[in-house]
C-alpha positions as CSV (number, residue, x, y, z in Angstrom):
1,X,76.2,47.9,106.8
2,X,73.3,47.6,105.1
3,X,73.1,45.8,101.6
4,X,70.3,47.7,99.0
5,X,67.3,45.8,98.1
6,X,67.5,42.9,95.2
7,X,66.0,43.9,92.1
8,X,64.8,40.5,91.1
9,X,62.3,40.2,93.4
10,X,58.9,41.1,92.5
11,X,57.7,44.4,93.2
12,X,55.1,44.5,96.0
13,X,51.3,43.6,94.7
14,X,48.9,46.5,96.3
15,X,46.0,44.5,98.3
16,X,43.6,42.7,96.9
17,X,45.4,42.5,93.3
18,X,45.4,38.6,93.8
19,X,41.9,38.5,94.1
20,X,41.1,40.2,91.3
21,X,43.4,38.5,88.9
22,X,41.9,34.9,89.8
23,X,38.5,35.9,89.1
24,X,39.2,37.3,85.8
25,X,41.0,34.3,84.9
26,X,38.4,31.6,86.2
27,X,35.5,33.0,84.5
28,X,37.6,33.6,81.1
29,X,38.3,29.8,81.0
30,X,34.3,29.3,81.9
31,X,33.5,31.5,79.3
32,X,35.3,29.2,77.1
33,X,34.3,26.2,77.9
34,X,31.1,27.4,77.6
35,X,31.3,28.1,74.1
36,X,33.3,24.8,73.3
37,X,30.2,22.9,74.9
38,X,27.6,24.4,73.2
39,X,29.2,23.9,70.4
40,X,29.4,20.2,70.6
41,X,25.9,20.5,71.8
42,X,24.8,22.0,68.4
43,X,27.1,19.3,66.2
44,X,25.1,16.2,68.4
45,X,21.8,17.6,67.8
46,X,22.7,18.2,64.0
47,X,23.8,14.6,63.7
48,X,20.2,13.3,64.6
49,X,18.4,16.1,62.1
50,X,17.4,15.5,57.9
51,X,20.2,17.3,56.0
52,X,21.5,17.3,52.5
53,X,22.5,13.5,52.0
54,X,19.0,12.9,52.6
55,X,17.7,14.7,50.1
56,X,20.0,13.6,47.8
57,X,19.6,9.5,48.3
58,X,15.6,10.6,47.3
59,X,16.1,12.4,44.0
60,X,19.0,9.5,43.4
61,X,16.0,6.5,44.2
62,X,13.5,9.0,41.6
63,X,15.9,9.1,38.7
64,X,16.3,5.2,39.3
65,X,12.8,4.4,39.0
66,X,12.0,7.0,36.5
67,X,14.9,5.5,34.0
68,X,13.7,1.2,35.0
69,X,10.0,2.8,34.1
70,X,11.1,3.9,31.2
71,X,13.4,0.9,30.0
72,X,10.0,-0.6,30.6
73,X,8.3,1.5,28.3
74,X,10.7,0.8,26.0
75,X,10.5,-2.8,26.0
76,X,7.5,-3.5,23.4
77,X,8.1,-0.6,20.9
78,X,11.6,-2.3,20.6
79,X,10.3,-6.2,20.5
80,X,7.6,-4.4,17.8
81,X,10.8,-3.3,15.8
82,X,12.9,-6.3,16.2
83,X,9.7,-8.4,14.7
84,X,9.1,-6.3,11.9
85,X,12.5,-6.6,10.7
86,X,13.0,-10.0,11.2
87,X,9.6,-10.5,9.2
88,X,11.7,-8.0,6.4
89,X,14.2,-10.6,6.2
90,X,12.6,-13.3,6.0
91,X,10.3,-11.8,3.0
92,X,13.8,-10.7,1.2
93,X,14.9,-14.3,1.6
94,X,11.6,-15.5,-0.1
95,X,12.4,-13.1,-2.7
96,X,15.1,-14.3,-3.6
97,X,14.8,-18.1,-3.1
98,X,12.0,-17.2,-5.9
99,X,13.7,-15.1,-8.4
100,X,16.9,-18.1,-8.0
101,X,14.6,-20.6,-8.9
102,X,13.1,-18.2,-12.1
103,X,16.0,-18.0,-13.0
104,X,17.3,-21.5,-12.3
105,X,14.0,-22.7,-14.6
106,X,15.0,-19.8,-17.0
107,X,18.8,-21.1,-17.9
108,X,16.7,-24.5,-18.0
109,X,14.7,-23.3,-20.8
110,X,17.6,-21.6,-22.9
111,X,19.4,-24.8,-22.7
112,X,16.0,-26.7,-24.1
113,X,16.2,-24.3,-26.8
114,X,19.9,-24.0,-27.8
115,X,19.4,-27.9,-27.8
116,X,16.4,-28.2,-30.5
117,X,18.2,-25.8,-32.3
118,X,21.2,-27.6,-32.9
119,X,19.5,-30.7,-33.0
120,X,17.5,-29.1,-36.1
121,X,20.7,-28.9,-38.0
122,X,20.2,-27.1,-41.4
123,X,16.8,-26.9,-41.1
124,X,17.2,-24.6,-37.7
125,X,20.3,-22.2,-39.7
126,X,18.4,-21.8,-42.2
127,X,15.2,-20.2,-39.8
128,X,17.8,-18.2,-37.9
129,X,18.9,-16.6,-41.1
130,X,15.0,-15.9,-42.3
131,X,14.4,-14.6,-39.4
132,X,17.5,-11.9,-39.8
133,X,16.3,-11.2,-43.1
134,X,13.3,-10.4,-42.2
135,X,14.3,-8.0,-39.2
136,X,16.4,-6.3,-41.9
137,X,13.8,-5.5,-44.3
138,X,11.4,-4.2,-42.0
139,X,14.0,-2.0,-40.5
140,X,13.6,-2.8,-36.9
141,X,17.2,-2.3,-36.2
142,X,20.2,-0.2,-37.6
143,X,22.6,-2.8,-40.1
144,X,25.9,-2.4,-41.7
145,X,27.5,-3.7,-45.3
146,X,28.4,-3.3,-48.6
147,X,26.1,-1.9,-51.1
148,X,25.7,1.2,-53.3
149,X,25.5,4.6,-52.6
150,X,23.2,6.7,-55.0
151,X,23.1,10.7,-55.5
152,X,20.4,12.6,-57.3
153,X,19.6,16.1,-57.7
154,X,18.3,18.9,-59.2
155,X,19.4,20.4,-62.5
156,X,21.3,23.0,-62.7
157,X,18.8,25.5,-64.3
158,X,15.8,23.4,-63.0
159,X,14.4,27.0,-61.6
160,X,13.9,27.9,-65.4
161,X,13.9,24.2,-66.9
162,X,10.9,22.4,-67.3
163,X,11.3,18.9,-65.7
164,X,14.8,19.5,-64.0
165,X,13.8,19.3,-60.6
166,X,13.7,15.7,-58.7
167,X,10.1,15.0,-57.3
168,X,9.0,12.6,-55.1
169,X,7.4,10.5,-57.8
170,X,11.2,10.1,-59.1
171,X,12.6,8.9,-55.5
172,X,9.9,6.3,-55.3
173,X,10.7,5.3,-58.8
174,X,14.7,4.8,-57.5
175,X,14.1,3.2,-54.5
176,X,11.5,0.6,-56.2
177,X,14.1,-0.2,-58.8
178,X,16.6,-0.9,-55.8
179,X,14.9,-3.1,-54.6
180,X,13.9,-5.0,-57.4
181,X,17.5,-5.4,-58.2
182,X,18.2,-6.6,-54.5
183,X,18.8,-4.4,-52.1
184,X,18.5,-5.9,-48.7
185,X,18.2,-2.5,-46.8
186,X,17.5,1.5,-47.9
187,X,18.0,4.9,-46.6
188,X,17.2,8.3,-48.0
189,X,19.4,11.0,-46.4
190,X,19.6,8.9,-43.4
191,X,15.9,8.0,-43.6
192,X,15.5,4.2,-43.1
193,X,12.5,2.8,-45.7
194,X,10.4,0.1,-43.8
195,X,7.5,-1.5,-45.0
196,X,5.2,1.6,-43.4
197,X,7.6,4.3,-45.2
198,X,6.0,6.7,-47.6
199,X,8.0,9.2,-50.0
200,X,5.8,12.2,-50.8
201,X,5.7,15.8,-51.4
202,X,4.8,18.4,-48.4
203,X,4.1,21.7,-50.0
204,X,7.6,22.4,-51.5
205,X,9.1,19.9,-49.9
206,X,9.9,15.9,-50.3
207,X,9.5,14.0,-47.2
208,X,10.3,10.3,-45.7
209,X,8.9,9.0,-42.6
210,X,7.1,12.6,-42.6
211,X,10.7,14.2,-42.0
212,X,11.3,16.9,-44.9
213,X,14.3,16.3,-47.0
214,X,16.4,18.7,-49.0
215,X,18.5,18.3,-52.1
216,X,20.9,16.7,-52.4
217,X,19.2,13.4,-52.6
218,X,21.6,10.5,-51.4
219,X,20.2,6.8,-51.6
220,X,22.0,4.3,-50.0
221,X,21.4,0.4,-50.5
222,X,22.8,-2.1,-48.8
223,X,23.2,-5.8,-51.4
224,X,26.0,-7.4,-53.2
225,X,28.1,-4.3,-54.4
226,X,29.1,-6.6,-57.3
227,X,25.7,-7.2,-58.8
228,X,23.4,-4.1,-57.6
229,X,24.4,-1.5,-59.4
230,X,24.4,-3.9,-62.9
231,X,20.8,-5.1,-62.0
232,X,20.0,-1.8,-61.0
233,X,20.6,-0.8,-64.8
234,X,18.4,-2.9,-66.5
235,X,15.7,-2.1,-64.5
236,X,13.0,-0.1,-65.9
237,X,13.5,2.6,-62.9
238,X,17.5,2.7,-64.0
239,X,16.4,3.7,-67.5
240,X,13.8,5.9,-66.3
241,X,17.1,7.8,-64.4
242,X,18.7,7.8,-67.1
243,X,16.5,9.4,-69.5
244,X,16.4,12.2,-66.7
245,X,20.1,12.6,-66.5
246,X,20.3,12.6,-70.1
247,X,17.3,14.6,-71.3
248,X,17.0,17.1,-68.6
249,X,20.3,17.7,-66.6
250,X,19.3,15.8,-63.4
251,X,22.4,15.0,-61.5
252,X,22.7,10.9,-61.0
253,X,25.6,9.3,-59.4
254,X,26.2,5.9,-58.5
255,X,28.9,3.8,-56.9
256,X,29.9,0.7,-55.0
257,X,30.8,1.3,-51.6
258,X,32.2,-1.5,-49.0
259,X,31.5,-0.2,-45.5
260,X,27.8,1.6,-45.2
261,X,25.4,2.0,-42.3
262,X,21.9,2.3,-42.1
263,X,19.9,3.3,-39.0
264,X,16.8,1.5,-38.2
265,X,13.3,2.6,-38.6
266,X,12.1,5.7,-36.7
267,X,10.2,4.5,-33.1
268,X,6.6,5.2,-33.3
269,X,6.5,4.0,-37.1
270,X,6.6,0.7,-36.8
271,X,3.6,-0.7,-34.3
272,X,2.5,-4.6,-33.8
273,X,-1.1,-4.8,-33.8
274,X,-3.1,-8.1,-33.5
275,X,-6.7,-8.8,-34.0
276,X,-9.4,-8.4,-31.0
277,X,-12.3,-10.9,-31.4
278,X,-15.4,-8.7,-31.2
279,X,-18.0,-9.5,-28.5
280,X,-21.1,-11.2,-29.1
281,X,-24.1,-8.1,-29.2
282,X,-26.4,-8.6,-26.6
């Protein structure tokens, strides 16, 4: 009997198939290994050639030399700075030490002073107290007081009247009597009088200090409120003011008053002046 042929065997290979498969497979894995080598080739050769890192570590040693060049540079334009405001401080310090001991020498003096003073006794108060007299008469600073307070003005008819209209003549005869009776300090609508102080007429207008005034007239005196206005009275300027009241209608109104205020004289009217010695002509 015979048994049919076993189908696991390989099939018969033609000739020469063998042959052919070997070569193809020896030079594919020379092929390769080809490649591989050359490749390695080119990665050793690479290794021994300038590339990117060493460009790199020269602009990195630039930018260092560049920035210590310049820190160099730096170095005296800084110390110049440092100096000069060091030398600031130490002028400030001067300054100061200077203006301490000015003042120091100052406190030292106002001491010396406050000393005589009270060591002067009576003799020193009563000074002090002709000295504030004397700034209140020649106005140089606003004061504050009792007094009387005066207001004068035109008749009622003065436009037709003859003599019923208050000139200036008749101010400056009011604030003369004033003072002779003992005012201490006067105004005329606000207008301090100081020693410089002139009441006259402006075309149709009465002024004081050279400000124009308009009617009512209000005088206000500063002085014992229980002995001005009586003094005032027997003056020959409070009978003049009466004779106008009665005679010709002039309005005239006085009374005490207990709390009045006077500015002081207008800046620019009162001016210290001292003597120059004249040089010898040559």
């Amino acid at each position: 009997m015979r048994h049919p042929p076993d189908r696991r065997q390989a099939p018969a290979q033609p000739p020469g198939s063998w042959d052919l498969l070997s070569r193809l497979s020896e030079s594919a894995v020379d092929d390769d290994y080809a490649r591989v080598a050359a490749r390695r080739e080119s990665e050793t050769n690479g290794r021994h050639r300038p590339g990117w890192g060493v460009v790199v570590a020269v602009v990195l040693g630039l930018m260092i030399s560049l920035a210590a060049l310049q820190a160099q540079s730096r170095e005296p334009t800084e110390a110049r700075e440092r100096s000069a405001v060091i030398e600031q401080i130490e002028e400030r310090r001067t300054s100061i030490t200077r203006s301490t001991d000015t003042l120091e020498g100052l406190k030292d003096e106002i001491a010396s002073l406050q000393g005589d003073v009270s060591s002067a006794g009576a003799s020193g108060e009563s000074l002090l107290d002709a000295v504030q007299k004397s700034r209140i008469l020649i106005g140089s600073g606003p004061v504050e007081g009792p007094g009387v307070r005066i207001v004068v003005d035109d008749a009622d008819d003065a436009p037709t009247a003859e003599g019923g209209t208050v000139m200036d003549r008749d101010l400056q005869v009011l604030t003369n009597g004033l003072w002779q009776a003992g005012a201490e300090a006067l105004s005329i609508n606000g207008q301090r009088l100081g020693p410089t102080s002139a009441i006259r007429v402006a075309g149709q207008a009465i002024t004081v200090n050279y400000r124009p005034l308009t009617p009512p007239y209000t005088a206000t005196a500063i002085g014992d409120p229980d002995t001005l206005q009586a003094r005032f009275s027997e003056t020959a300027a409070g009978q003049s003011w009466f004779q106008l009241e009665s005679n010709y209608g002039i309005r005239f109104d006085i009374e005490s008053a207990d709390d009045l205020t006077l500015p002081g004289v207008p800046t620019g009217r009162l001016r210290l002046r001292s003597a120059v010695p004249e040089r010898d002509a040559r």
